[in-house]
MIKELO-631522 format. One line per field, with one value per residue: residue number from 1; residue in one letter; x, y, z of N, C-alpha, C in turn. Coordinates in steps of 0.05 Angstrom, whole numbers. Each point is the difference from the previous one (the first is absolute). Layout:
# residues N
seq = [NUM, ...]
type = [A, ...]
neast = [X, ...]
nnorth = [Y, ...]
nup = [Z, ...]
caeast = [X, ...]
canorth = [Y, ...]
caup = [Z, ...]
ceast = [X, ...]
cnorth = [Y, ...]
cup = [Z, ...]
***
This chain:
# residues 163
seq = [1, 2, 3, 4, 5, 6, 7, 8, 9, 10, 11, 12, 13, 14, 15, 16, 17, 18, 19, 20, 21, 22, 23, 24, 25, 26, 27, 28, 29, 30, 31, 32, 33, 34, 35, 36, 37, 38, 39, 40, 41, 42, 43, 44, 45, 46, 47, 48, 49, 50, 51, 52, 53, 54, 55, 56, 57, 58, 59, 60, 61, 62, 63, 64, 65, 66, 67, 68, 69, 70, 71, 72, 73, 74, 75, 76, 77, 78, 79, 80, 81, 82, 83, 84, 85, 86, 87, 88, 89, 90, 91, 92, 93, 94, 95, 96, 97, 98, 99, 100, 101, 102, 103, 104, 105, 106, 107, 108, 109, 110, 111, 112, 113, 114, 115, 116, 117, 118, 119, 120, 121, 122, 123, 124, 125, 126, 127, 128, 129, 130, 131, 132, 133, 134, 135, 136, 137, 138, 139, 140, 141, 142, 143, 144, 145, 146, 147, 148, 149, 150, 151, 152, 153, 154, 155, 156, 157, 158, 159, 160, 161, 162, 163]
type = [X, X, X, X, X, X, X, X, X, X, X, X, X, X, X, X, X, X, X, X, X, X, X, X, X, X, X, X, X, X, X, X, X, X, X, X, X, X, X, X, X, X, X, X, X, X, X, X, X, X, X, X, X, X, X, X, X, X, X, X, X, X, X, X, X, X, X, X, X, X, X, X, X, X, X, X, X, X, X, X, X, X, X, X, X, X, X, X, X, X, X, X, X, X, X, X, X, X, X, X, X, X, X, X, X, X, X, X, X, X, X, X, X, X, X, X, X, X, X, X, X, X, X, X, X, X, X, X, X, X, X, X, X, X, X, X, X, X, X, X, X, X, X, X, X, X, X, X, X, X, X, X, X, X, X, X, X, X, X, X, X, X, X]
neast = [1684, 7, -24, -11, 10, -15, -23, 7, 16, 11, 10, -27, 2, 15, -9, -18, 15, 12, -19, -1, 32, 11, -28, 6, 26, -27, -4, 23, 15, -24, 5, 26, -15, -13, 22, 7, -26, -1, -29, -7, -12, 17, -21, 6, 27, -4, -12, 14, 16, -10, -6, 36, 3, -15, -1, 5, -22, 13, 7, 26, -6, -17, 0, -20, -8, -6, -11, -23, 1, 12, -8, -19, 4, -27, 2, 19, -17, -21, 21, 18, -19, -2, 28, -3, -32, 11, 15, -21, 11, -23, -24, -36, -13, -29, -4, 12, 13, 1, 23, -1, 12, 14, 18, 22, 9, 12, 9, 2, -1, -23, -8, -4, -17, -26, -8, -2, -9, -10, -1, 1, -25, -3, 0, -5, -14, 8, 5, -6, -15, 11, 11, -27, -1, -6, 14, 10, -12, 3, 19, 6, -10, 17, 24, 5, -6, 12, 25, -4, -11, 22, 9, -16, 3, 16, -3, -12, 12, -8, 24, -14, -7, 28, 2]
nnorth = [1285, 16, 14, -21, -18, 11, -2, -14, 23, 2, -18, 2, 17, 4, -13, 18, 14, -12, 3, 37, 12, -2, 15, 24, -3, -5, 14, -1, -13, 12, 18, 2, 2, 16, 10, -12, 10, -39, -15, -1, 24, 23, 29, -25, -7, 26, -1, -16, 17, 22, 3, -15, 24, 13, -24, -1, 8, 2, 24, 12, 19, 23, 11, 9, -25, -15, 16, -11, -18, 7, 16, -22, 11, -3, 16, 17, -3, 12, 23, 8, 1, 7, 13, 1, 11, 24, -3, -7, 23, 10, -2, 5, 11, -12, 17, -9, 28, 11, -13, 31, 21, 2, -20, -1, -22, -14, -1, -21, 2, 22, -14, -10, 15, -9, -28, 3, 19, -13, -18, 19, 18, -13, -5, 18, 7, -28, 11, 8, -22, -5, 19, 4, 22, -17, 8, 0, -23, -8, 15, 0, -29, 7, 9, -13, -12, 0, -1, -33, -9, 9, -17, -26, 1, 0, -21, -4, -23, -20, -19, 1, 21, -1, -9]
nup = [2486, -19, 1, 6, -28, -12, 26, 1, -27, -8, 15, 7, -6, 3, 22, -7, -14, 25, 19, -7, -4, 13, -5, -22, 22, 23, -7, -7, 22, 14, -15, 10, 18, -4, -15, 16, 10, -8, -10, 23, -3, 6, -29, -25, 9, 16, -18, -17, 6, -11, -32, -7, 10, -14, -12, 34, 1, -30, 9, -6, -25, 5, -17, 4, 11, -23, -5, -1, -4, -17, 5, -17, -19, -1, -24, 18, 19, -19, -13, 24, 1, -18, 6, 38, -16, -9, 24, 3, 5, -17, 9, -11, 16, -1, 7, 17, 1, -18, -3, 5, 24, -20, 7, 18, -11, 2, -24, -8, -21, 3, 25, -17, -24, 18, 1, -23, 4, 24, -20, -20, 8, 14, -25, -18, 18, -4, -22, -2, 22, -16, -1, -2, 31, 25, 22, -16, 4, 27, 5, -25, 5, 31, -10, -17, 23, 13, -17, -9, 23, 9, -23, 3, 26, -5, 3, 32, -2, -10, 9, 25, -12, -7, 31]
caeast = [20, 26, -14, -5, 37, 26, 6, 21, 11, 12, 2, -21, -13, 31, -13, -19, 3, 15, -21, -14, 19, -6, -29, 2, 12, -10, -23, 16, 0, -30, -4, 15, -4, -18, 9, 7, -19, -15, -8, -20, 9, -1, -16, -26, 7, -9, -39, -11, 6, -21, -25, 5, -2, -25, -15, 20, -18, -11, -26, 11, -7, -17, 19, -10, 19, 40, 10, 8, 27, 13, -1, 10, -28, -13, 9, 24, -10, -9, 20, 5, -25, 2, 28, -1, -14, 8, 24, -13, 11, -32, -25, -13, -32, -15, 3, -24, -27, -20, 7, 6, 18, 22, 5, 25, 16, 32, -2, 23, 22, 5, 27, 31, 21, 5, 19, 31, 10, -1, 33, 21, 24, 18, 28, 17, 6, 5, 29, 12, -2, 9, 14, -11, -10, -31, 0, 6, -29, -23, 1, -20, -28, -14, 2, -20, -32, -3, 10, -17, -16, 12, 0, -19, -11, 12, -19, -16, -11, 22, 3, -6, -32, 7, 3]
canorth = [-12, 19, 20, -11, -5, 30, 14, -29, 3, 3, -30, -18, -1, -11, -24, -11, 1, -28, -18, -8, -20, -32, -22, 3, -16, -24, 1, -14, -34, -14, 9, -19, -25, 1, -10, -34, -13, -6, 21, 7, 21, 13, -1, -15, -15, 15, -6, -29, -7, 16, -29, -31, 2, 1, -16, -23, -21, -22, 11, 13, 22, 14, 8, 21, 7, -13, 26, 18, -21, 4, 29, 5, 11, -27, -8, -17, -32, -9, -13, -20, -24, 0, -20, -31, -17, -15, -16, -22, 7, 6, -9, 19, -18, 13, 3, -15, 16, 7, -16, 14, 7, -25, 1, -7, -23, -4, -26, -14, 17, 30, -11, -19, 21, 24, -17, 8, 29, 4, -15, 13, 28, -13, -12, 22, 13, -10, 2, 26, 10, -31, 10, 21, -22, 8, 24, 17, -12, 24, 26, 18, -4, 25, 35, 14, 6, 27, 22, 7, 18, 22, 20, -4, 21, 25, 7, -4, -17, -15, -16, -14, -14, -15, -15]
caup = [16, 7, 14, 36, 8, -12, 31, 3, -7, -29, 2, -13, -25, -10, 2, -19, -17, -14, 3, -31, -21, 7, -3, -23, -7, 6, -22, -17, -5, -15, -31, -9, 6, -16, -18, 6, 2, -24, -23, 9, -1, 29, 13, 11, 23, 20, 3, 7, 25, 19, 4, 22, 34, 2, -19, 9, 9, -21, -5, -21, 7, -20, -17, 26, 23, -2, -16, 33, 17, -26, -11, -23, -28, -16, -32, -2, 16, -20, -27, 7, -1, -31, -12, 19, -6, -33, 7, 25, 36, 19, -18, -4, 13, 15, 29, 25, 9, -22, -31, -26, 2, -1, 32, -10, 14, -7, -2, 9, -21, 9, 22, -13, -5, 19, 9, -12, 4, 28, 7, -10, 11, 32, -2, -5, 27, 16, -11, -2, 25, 18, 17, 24, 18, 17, 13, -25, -11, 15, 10, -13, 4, 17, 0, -23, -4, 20, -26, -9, 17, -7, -30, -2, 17, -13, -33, 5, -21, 11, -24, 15, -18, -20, 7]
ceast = [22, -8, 12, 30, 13, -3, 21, 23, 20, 12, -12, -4, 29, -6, -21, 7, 11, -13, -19, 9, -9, -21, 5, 15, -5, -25, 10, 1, -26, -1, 17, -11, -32, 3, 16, -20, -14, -13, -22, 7, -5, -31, -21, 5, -13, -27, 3, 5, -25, -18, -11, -3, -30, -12, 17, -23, -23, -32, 4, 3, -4, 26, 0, 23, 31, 12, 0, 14, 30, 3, 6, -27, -16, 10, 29, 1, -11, 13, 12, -12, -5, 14, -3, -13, 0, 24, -5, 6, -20, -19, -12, -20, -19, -4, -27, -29, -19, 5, 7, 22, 33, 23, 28, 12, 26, -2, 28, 18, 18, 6, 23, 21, 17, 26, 22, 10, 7, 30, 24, -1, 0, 25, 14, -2, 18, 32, 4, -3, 23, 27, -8, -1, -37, 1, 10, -28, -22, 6, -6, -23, -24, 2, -20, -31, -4, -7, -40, -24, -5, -12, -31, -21, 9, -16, -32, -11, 9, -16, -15, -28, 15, 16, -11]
cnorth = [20, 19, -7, 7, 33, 14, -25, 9, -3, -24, -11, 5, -11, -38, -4, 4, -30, -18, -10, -11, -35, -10, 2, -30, -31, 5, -4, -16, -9, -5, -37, -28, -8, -10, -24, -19, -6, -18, 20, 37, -1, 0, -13, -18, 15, 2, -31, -9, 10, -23, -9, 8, 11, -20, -25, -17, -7, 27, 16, 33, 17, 20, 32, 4, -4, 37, 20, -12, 12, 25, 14, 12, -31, 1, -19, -31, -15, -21, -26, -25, -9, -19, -23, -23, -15, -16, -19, 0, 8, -10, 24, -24, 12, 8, -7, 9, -3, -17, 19, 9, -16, 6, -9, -17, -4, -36, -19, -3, 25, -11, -9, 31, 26, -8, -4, 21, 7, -16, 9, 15, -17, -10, 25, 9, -14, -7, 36, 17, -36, 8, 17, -10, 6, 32, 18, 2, 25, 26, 2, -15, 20, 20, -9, -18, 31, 26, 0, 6, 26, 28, -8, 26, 30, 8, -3, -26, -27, -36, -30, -21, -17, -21, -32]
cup = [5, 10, 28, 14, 2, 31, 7, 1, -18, -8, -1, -29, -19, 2, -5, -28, -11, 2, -28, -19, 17, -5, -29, -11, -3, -22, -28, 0, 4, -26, -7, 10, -17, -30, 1, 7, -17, 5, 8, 10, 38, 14, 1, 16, 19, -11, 8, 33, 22, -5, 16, 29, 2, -1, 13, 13, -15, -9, -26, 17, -28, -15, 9, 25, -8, -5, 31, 20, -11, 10, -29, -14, 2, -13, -2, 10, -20, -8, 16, 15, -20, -6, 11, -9, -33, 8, 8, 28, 20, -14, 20, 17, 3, 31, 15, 7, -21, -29, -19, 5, 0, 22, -28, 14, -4, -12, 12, -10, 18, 22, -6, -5, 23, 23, -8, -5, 21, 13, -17, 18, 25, -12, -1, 28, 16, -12, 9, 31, 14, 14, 23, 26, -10, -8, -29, -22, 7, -6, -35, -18, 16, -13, -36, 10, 18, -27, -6, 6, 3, -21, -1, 12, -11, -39, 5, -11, 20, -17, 15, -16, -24, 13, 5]
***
């Protein structure tokens, strides 16, 4: 990114430099809001949620794709499949095709919880943006998916398969 910026000139890179303090800074209060979120941790709120969007028309999905959905190690999806299901937030099935391969579901529990995670942080967004307009809303909803596109393409990678 500063490569590109440094023919820009010398002001860009002076604004990107603050750019970086600022995501550093929003990557803090993740940290912080991660540690106010209970009881259910961050990231198995973001597997159970993939689950649940894979697995929205009652079919589940393979633990395979949840990782490559994820862009995460299997091993780490594991664990936290692991945890979901010793929680009662997923159950394990046979899958359709063949009966061996196990497919992952979300139980109704695991809606309930996700559902309740999904309504703290709207509450918290919706205290700490309740002075915003519309228009203050958007402009950096755009500028950090753009950012992230962006850095995505720039690391050659991008975060679209964990969507």
């Amino acid at each position: 990114m500063r490569q590109a910026m440094r023919g820009k000139g010398h002001g860009m890179d002076a604004v990107a430099r603050q750019l970086e303090d600022r995501v550093r800074d929003l990557l803090k209060v993740v940290r912080m809001v991660k540690q106010h979120r209970q009881p259910l941790s961050d990231g198995l709120v973001g597997i159970l949620s993939l689950i649940d969007r894979a697995g929205a028309d009652a079919t589940g999905c393979h633990a395979k794709e949840l990782a490559a959905r994820a862009g995460l190690d299997p091993s780490t999806v594991s664990r936290a499949v692991a945890a979901l299901v010793a929680n009662g937030l997923v159950e394990r099935r046979a899958g359709p095709e063949d009966g061996r391969a196990g497919i992952l579901v979300v139980t109704e529990r695991g809606r309930a919880e996700l559902a309740d995670a999904r309504d703290w942080s709207d509450r918290l967004l919706r205290r700490a943006l309740a002075d915003w307009s519309p228009a203050e809303v958007e402009a950096p909803t755009s500028a950090l998916g753009r950012l992230t596109t962006d850095v995505e393409g720039a690391l050659g990678s991008t975060l679209e398969a964990a969507r």
